[in-house]
C-alpha positions as CSV (number, residue, x, y, z in Angstrom):
1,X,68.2,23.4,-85.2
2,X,64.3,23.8,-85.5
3,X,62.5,22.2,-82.8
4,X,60.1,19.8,-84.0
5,X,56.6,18.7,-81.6
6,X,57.6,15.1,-79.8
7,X,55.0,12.4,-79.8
8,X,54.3,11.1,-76.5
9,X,52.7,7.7,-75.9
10,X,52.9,5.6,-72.3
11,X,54.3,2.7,-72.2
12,X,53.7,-0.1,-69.6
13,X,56.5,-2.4,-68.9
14,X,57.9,-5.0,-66.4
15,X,61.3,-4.7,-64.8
16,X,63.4,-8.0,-63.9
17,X,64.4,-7.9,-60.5
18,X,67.7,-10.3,-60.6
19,X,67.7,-10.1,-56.9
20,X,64.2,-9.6,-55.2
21,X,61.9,-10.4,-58.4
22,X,60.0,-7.2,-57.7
23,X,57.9,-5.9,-60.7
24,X,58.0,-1.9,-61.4
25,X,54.4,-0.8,-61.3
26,X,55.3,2.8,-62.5
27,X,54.8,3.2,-67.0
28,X,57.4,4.5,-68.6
29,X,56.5,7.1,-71.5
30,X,57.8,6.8,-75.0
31,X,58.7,9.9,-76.6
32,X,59.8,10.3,-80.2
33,X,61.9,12.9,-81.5
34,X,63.2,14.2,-85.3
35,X,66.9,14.7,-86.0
36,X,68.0,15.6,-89.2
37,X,64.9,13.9,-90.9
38,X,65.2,10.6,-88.6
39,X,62.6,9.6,-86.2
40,X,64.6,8.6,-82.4
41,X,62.2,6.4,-80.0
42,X,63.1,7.2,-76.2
43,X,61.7,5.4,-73.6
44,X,61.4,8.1,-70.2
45,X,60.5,7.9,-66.7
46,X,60.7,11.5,-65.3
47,X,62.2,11.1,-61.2
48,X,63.7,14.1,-59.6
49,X,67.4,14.5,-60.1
50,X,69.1,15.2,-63.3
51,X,68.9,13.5,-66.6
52,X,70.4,10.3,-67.7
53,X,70.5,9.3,-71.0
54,X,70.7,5.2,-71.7
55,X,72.4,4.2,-74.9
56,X,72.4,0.6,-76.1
57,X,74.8,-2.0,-77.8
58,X,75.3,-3.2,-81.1
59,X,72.7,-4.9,-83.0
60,X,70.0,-4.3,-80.3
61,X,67.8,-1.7,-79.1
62,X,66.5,0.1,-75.9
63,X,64.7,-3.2,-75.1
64,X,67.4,-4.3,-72.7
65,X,67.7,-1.0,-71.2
66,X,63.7,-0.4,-70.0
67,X,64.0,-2.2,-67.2
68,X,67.1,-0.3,-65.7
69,X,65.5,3.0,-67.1
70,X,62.8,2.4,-64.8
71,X,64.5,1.9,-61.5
72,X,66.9,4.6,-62.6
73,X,63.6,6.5,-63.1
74,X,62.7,6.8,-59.4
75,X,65.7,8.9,-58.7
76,X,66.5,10.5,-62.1
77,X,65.1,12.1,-65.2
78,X,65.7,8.5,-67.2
79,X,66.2,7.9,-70.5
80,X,66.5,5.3,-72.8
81,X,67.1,5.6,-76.7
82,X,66.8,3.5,-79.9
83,X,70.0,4.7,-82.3
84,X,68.6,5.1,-85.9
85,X,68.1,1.6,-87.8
86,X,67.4,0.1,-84.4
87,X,64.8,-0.7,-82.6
88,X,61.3,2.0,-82.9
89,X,63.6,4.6,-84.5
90,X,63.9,5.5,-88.3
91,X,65.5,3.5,-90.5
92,X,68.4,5.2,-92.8
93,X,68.9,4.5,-96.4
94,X,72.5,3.1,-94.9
95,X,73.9,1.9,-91.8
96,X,75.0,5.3,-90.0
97,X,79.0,4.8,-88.7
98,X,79.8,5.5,-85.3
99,X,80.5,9.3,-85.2
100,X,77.2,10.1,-87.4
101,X,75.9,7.8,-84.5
102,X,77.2,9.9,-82.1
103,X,76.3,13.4,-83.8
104,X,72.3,12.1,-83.6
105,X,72.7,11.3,-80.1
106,X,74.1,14.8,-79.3
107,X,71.9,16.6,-81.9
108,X,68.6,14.4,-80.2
109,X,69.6,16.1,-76.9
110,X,69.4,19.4,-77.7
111,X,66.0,18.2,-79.1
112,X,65.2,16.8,-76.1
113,X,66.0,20.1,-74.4
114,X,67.8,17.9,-72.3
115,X,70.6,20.4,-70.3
116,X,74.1,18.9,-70.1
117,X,73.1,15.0,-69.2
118,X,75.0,11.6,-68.0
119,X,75.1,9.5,-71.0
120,X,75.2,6.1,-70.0
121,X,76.5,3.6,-72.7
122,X,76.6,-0.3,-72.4
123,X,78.8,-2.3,-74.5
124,X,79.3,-0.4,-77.8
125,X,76.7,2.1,-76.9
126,X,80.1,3.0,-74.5
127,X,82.2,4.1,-78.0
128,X,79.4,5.9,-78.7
129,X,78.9,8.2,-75.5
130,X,83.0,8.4,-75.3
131,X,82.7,9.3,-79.0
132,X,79.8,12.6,-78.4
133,X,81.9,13.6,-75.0
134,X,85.1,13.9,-77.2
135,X,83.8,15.4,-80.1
136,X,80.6,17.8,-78.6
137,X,82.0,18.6,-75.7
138,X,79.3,21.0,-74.4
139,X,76.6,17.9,-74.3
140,X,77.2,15.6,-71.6
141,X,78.0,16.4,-67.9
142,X,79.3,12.7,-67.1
143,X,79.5,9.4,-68.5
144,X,78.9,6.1,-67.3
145,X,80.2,3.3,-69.2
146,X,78.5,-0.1,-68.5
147,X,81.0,-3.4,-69.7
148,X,82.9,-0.8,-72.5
149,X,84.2,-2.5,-75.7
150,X,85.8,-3.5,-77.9
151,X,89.3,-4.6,-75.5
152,X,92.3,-4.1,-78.1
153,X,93.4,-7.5,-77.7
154,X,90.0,-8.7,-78.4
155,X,89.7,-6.8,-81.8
156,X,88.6,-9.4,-84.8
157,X,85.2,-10.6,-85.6
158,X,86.3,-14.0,-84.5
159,X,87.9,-13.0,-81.0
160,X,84.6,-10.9,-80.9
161,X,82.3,-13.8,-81.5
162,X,84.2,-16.1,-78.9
163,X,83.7,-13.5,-75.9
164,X,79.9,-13.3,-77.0
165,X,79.5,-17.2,-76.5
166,X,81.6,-17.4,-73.9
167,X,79.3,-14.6,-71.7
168,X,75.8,-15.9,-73.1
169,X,75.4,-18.5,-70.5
170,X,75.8,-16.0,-67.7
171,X,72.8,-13.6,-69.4
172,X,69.4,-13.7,-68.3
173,X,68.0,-16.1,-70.5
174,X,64.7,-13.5,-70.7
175,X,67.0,-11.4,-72.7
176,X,67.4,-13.8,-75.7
177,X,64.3,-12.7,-76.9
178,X,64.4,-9.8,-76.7
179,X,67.9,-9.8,-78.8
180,X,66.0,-11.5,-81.5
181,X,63.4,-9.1,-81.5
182,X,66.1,-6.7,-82.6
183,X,68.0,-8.7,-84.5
184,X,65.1,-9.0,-87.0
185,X,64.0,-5.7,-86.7
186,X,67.5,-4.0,-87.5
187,X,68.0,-6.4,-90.1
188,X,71.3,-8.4,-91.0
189,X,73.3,-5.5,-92.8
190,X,72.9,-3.1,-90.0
191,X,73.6,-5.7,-87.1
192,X,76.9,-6.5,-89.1
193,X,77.4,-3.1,-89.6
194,X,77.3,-2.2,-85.9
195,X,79.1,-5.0,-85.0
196,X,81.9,-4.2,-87.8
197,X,82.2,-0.1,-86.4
198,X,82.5,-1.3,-82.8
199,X,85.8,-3.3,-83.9
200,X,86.7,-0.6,-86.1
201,X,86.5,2.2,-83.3
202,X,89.7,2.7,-81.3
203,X,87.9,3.5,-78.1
204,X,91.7,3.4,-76.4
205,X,92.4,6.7,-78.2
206,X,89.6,8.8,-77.1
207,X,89.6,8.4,-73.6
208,X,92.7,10.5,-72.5
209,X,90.2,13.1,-74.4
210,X,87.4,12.7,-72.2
211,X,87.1,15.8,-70.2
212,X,84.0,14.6,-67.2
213,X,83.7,12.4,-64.7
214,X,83.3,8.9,-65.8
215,X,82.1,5.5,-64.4
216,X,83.2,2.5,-65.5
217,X,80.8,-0.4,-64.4
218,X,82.3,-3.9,-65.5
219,X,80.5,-7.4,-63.9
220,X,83.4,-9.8,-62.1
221,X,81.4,-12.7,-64.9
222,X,81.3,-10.2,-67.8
223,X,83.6,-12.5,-70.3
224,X,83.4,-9.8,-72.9
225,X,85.3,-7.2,-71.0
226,X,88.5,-8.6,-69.3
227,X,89.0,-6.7,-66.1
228,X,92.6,-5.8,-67.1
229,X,91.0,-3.7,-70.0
230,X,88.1,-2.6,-67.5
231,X,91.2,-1.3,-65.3
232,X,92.7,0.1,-68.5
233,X,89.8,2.2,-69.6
234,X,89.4,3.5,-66.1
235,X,93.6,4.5,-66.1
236,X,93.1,6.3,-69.8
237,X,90.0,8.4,-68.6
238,X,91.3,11.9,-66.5
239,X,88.6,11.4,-64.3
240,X,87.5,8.0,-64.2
241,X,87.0,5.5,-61.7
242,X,85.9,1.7,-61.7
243,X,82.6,-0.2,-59.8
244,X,83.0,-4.1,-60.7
245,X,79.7,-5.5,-59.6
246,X,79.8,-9.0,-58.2
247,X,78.3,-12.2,-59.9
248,X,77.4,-9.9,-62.5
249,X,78.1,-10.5,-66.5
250,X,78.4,-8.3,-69.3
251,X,74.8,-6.8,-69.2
252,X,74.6,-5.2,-66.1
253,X,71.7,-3.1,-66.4
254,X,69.4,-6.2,-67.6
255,X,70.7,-8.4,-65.2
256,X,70.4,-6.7,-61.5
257,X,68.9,-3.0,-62.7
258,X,68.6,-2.1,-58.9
259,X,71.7,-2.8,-57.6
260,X,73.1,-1.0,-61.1
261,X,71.3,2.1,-60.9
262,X,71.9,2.5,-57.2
263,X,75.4,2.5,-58.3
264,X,74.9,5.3,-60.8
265,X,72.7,7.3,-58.9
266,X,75.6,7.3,-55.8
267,X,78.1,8.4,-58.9
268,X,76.1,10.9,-59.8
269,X,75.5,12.5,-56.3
270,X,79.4,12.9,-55.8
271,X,79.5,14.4,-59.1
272,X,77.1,17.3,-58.1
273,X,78.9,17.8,-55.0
């Protein structure tokens, strides 16, 4: 694949500090990438160990994820991305189904000339890591999966939308914003469309594939991932093991980015030894 020049542009952002209220004074900077004709945002902050690439949910964006991206930052080469139709990155002429998802994230790191990363998904950003570690082996070196979905038991638009209202009132409330923000700028058909692949997507089948070490992160509130399925996904996956972060809902990342990325960086440092 030919290597196209990135455009580079810093960011300034604020992190939410669920437990100290501490503000990040440290930019992040956006850099953009083409694959396969499609403009991907990512959001960077450049620390010292190895690279960790943040995917988001369905329906939303990166938005969510800056704030973790930045504490993660201080210790690793952080990421952040925006799938296409999402977000800062290009919009397709159609929704893109999960595996094309998934063959854009592992095409965008080569791109990146990122060398065998952690790609950390939350919520149905998980099916899409899981999904690039099964089927592009040679990309990631680890996977974290922050609250992974959709649970099998849970797997109809209405059992879907039930867990969502059911976990909203433990969210940060600074996040609903911030989910309208990409609500509108996705658009309708491709929030549906995320939504409708992430039910779709038999997560359950993949895992036993998985071939890296793999965190699973689920919060003790998170009402969208039962922790029977959390213990479930962590059983399936050969090398897999389970934080459950107290007082915590389905967001992790958003809600206590600290406490989250101090998790993942501790992951990581057994990994490389």
């Amino acid at each position: 694949m030919k290597r196209r020049p990135v455009v580079v542009q810093v960011i300034g952002h604020r992190v939410e500090g669920a437990a100290s209220g501490e503000e990040a004074g440290v930019s992040l900077q956006r850099q953009d990438h083409v694959v396969d004709e499609l403009t991907v945002a990512g959001h960077r902050r450049r620390g010292p160990g190895p690279p960790v690439v943040c995917v988001h949910g369905a329906g939303v964006s990166s938005r969510e994820l800056l704030p973790f991206a930045e504490v993660l930052g201080e210790r690793h080469d952080a990421w952040a991305i925006d799938l296409p139709g999402f977000g800062a990155s290009g919009k397709p002429d159609r929704p893109l189904i999960l595996p094309a998802l998934a063959d854009v994230v592992a095409a965008w790191v080569e791109e990146a000339g990122l060398e065998r990363p952690c790609l950390l998904g939350v919520s149905f950003g998980c099916q899409v890591v899981v999904d690039v570690a099964v089927r592009h082996p040679e990309v990631a070196a680890a996977l974290v999966l922050a609250g992974p979905t959709v649970d099998p038991r849970g797997r109809s638009p209405w059992r879907l939308a039930g867990q969502w209202l059911r976990n909203a009132p433990g969210e940060s409330p600074r996040m609903m914003p911030l989910n309208v923000a990409d609500y509108r700028d996705a658009g309708l058909r491709t929030v549906l469309a995320a939504f409708g692949e992430s039910i779709r997507d038999r997560i359950e089948d993949k895992l036993p594939l998985v071939t890296v070490p793999a965190l699973v992160i689920r919060g003790s509130r998170d009402r969208m991932v039962p922790q029977a399925w959390a213990e479930e996904v962590t059983r399936l996956l050969p090398y897999g093991r389970l934080a459950v972060m107290d007082g915590l809902p389905h967001m992790t990342p958003y809600r206590d980015p600290r406490r989250v990325a101090g998790t993942v960086a501790g992951f990581l440092s057994e990994v490389a030894a």
